[in-house]
C-alpha positions in Angstrom: 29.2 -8.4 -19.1 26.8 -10.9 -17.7 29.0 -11.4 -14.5 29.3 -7.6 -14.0 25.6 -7.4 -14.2 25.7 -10.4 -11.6 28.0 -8.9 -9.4 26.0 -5.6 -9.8 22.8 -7.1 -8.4 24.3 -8.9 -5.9 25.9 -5.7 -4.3 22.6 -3.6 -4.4 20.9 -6.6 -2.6 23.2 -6.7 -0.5 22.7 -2.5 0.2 19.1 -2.6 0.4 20.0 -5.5 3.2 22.8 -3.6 5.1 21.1 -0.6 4.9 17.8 -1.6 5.7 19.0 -4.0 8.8 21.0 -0.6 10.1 18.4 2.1 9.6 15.2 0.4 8.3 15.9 1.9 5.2 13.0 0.3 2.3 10.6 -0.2 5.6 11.7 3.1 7.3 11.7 6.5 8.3 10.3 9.5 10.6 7.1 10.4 10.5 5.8 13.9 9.9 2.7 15.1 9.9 1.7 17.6 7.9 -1.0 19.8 5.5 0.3 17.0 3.1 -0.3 14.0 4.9 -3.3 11.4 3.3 -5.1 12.2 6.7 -6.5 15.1 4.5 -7.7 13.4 2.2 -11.2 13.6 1.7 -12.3 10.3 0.0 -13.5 7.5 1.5 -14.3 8.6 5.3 -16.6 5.4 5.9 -14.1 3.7 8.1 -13.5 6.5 10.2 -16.7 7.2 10.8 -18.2 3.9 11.5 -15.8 3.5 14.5 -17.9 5.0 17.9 -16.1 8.7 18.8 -15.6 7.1 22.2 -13.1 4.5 20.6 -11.4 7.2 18.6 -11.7 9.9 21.7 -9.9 7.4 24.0 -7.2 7.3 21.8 -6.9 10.8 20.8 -6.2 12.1 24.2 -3.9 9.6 24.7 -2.4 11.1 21.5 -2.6 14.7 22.3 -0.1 14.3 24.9 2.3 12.1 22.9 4.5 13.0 20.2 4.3 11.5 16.4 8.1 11.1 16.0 9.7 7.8 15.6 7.7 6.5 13.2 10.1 4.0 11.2 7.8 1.4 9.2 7.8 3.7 6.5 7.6 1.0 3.8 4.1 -0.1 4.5 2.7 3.9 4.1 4.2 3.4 1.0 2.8 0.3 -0.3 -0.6 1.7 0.9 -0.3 4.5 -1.5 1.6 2.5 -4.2 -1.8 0.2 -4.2 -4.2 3.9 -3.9 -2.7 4.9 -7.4 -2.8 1.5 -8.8 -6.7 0.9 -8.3 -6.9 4.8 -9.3 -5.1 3.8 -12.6 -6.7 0.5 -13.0 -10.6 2.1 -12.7 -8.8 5.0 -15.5 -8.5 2.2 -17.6 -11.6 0.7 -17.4 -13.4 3.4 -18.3 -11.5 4.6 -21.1 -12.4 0.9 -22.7 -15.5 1.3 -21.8 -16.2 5.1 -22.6 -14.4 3.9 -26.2 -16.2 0.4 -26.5 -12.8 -0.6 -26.8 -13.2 -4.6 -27.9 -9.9 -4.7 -29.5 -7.5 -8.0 -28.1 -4.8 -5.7 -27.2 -6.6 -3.3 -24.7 -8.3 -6.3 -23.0 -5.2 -8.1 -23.0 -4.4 -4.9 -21.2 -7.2 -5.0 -18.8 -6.5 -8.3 -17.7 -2.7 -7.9 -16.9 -3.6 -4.6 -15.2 -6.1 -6.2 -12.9 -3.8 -9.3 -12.6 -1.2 -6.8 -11.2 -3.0 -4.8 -9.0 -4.9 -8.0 -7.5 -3.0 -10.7 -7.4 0.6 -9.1 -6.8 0.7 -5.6 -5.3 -2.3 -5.8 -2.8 -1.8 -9.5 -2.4 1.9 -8.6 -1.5 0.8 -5.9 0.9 -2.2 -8.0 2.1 -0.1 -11.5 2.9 2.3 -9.1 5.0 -0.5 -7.6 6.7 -2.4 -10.7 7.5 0.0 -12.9 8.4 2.7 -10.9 10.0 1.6 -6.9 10.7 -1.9 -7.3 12.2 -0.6 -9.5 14.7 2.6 -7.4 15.6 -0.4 -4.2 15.5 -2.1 -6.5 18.5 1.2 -7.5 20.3 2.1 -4.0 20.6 -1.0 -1.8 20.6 -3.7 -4.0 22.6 -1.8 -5.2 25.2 -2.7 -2.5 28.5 1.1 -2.9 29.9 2.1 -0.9 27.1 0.2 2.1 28.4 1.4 1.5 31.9 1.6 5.0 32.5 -1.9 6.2 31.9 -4.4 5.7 34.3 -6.4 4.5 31.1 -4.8 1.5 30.1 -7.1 -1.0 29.9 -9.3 1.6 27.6 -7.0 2.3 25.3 -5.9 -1.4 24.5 -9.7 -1.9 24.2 -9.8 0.7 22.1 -6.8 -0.3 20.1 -8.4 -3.6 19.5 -11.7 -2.3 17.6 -9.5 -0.1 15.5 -7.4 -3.4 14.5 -10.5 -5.4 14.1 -11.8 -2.4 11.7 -8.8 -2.6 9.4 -8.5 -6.4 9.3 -12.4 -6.5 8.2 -11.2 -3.5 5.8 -8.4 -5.7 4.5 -11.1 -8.9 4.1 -13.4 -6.7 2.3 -10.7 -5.5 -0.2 -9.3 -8.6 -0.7 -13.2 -9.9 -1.8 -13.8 -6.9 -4.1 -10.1 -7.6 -5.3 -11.4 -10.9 -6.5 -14.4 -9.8 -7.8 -13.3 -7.2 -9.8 -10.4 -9.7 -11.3 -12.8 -11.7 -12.4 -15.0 -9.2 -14.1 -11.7 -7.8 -15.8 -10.7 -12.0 -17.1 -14.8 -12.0 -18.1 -14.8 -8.8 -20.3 -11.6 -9.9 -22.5 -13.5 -13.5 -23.5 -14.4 -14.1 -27.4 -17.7 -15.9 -26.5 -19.4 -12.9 -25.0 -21.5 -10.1 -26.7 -20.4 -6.6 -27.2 -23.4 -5.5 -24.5 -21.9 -8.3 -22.4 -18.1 -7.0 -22.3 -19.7 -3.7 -22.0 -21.8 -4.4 -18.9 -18.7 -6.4 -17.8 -16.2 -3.1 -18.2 -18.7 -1.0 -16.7 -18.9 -3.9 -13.1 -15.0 -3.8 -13.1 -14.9 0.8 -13.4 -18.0 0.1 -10.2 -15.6 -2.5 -8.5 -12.1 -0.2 -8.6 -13.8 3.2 -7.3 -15.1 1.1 -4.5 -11.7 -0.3 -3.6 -9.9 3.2 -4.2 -12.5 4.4 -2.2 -11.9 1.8 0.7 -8.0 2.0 0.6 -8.0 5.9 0.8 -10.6 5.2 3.6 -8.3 2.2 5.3 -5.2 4.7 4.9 -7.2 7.8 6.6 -7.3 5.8 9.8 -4.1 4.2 9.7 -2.6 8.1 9.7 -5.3 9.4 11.8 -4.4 6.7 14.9 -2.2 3.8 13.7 1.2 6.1 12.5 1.1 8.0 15.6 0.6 5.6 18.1 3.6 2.9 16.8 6.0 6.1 17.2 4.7 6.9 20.6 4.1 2.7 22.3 6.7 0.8 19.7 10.5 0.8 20.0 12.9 1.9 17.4 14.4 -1.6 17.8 11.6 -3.1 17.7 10.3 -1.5 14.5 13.5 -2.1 12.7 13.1 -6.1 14.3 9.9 -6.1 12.5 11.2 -4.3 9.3 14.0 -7.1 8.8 11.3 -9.4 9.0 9.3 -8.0 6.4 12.0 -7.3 3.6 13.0 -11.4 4.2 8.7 -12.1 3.6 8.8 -10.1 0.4 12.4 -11.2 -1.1 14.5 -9.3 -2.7 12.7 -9.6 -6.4 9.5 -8.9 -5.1 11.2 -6.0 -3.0 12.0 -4.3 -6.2 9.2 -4.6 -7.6 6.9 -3.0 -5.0 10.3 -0.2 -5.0 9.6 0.9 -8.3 5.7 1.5 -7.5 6.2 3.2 -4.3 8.7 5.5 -6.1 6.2 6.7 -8.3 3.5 6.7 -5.4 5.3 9.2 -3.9 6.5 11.1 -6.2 3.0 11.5 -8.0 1.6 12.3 -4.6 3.3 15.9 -5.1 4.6 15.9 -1.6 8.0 17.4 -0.9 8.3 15.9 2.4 7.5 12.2 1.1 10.2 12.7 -1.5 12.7 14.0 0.9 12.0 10.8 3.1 12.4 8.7 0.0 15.8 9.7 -1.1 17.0 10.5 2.3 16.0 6.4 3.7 16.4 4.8 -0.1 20.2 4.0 -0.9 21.8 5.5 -3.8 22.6 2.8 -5.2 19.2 1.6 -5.1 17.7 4.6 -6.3 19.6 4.7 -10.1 19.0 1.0 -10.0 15.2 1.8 -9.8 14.6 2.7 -13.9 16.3 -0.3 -14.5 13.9 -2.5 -12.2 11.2 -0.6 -13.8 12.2 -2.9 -17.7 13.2 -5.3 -16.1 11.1 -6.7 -13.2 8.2 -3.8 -12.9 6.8 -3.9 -16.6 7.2 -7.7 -17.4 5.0 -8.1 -14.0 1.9 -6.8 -15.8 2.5 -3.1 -14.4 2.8 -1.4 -18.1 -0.5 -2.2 -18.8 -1.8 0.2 -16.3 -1.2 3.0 -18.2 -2.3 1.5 -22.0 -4.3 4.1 -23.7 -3.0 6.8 -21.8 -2.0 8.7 -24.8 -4.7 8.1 -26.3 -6.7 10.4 -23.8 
């Protein structure tokens, strides 16, 4: 049994390989906008806003006349909104221990592996990717003016490209600091040497710290559908894309790949798009797909992941 189970893994790895080296598929597929798409979403507009309209004009004309197919680094949307509802889920937490004056060991416990989770693996996952591999691809391809050769605005909309970039790096720094923050607030609030006002006051910093980060993911996210999603399908090459893909899946490795799989499963499915679903079991191998309750025991949980949704029946 243990060498069919073997044998079992090894093949799915070796789909979610094929598959995603021939059509992209974890890190892949076509972009559609739509009433459903996140650039509706009305929470956390700051980043948006604080670029100058000139910046975002430049590149909205440039985008009027393009079109938004060909999007294929589908992956990443998906670990933006697997890390959304994980911050959303980890601030639902807090307050329910707080709200309760929960000071029980196991729902601190809780806290702690839910924060550990959603810091220190999922949006350090999507952050390492990000800051050592997809900002600088994002520059290579979107600020350099050759790549608009045929617009008599080329030099603007590289310019323009580049404070757009610079906006969602700083975004990423300032995520990554409340991140931090907000771990250590969670580690704080579970010690035995603290008062119950203290690990009250502490619960209450960490529910603060999460609605700011949900607040500036859903804000990072806005702009990335608003003028990054739309602009890789118009300037970036499908070959390119899936270049970059490969890369990606070989940064993560396959048991981290699995992990992240589960939560952008239920990212998208909680989202209550059709169209997101469609995508997701249209690009995601069968194989992959049955595999993914499975992964959810056996890598998702034991990664701290369960203990995002402790006291959830209690509500």
């Amino acid at each position: 049994m243990r060498c069919t189970a073997i044998l079992l893994r090894r093949i799915v790895a070796l789909l979610l390989l094929c598959h995603l080296g021939v059509s992209s598929t974890c890190f892949a597929a076509v972009y559609t906008p739509s009433a459903e798409s996140c650039r509706t979403d009305v929470r956390g507009g700051a980043i948006v806003n604080s670029i100058d309209e000139r910046t975002i004009s430049v590149i909205k004309q440039f985008l009027t006349a393009s079109s938004t197919d060909g999007f294929l680094i589908q992956g990443w949307r998906w670990h933006c909104m697997s890390l959304i509802r994980d911050a959303d889920r980890l601030e639902r937490l807090a307050a329910h221990l707080s709200s309760n004056k929960v000071s029980d060991e196991s729902g601190l416990e809780a806290l702690v592996s839910a924060a550990d989770y959603v810091v220190n693996f999922n949006m350090a996952g999507l952050y390492r990717i990000e800051s050592t591999m997809f900002v600088k691809w994002l520059r290579k391809n979107l600020c350099n003016a050759d790549a608009f050769s045929d617009s008599s605005n080329a030099a603007a909309m590289a310019s323009a490209f580049g404070k757009v970039i610079d906006k969602i790096d700083k975004q990423r720094v300032d995520c990554e600091k409340l991140g931090k923050e907000l771990y250590e607030y969670a580690s704080a609030s579970s010690s035995s040497s603290i008062t119950t006002d203290q690990r009250q006051r502490y619960l209450r910093e960490v529910v603060r710290l999460s609605t700011r980060l949900s607040d500036q993911l859903h804000s990072m996210r806005n702009l990335q559908e608003m003028l990054i999603v739309p602009s890789i399908s118009q300037v970036v090459s499908a070959s390119e894309q899936k270049s970059f893909n490969n890369k990606v899946l070989l940064a993560l490795g396959l048991l981290e790949s699995r992990v992240h799989l589960v939560g952008m499963h239920d990212a998208v499915w909680e989202s209550g798009s059709e169209i997101e679903k469609q995508k997701f079991e249209k690009e995601i191998p069968y194989v992959a797909r049955i595999m993914i309750e499975r992964w959810r025991k056996s890598v998702y949980a034991p990664k701290g992941a369960w203990a995002l949704d402790y006291g959830v029946s209690d509500k």
